[in-house]
C-alpha positions in Angstrom: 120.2 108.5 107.3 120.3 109.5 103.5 119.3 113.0 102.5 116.0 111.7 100.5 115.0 110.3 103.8 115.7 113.4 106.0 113.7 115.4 103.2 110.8 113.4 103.9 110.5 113.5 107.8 110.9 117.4 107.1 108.3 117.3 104.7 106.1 115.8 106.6 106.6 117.4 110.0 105.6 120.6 108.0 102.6 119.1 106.6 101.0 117.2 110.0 101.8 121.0 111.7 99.2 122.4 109.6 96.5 119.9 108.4 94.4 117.6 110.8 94.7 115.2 107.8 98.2 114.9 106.5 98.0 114.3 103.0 101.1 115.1 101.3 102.3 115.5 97.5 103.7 112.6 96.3 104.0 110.3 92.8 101.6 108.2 91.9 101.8 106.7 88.4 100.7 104.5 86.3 97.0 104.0 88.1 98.8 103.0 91.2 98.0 105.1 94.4 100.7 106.1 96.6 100.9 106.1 100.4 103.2 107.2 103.0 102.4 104.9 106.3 103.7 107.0 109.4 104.3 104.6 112.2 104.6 105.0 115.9 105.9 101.7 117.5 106.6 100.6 120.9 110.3 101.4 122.3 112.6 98.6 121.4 110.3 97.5 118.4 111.2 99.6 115.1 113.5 96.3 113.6 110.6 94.0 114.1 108.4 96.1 112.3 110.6 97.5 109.4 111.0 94.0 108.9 107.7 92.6 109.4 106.3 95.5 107.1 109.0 95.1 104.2 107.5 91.6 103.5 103.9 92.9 102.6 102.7 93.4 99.2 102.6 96.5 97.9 105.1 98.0 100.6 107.8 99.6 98.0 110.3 100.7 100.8 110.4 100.8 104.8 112.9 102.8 107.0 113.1 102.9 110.4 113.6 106.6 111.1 114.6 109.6 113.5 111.5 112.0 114.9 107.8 112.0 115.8 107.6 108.4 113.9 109.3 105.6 114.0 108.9 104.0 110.8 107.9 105.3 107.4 106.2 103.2 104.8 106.4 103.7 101.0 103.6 101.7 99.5 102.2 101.6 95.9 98.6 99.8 95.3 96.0 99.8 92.7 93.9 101.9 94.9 92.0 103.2 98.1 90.4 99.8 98.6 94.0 98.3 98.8 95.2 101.0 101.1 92.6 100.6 103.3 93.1 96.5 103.7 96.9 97.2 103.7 96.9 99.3 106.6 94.1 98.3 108.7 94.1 94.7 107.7 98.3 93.9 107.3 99.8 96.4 109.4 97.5 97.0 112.2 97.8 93.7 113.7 102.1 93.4 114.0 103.2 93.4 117.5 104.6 96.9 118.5 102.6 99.2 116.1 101.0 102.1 118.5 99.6 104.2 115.7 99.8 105.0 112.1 98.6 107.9 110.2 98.5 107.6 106.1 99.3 109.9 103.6 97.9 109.6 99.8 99.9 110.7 97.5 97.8 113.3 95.6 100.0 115.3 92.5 103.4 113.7 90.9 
């Protein structure tokens, strides 16, 4: 796992340990809104859904990763409204997916 990705997962651990709502720092430019998608999948599942998610629009980058999630989404939209129908309307429904939690990027 590269160090960018490592810095994340540590990032966020320290976040979701002391807000109820993880929303972490993160860029955002150009009037797009960015989101971090944390995704807990069913054992034997992360593949199918890094590769199911890495097809959807607006998903910028998907890894599967080491620790409390088993995925982590990167995704860059023109707003809430498209979060909202990303996540609950695209990602929701692939086989595997147990839970996600979303993070909106909020400084850059």
């Amino acid at each position: 796992m590269d160090s960018k990705a490592v810095a994340l997962i540590n990032l966020i651990d320290n976040l979701t340990q002391d807000f109820p709502l993880s929303i972490m720092v993160a860029k955002g430019g150009d009037m797009t809104i960015t989101a971090f998608i944390l995704i807990e999948v069913a054992v034997g599942k992360t593949q199918e859904v890094v590769s199911a998610v890495r097809g959807l629009a607006g998903v910028k980058e998907a890894h599967g990763v080491t620790g409390p999630y088993d995925v982590i989404v990167v995704a860059e939209v023109a707003d809430v409204t498209a979060i909202a129908e990303l996540v609950t309307q695209k990602i929701h429904p692939i086989p595997g997916i147990i839970k996600t939690i979303t993070c909106l990027g909020v400084l850059g």
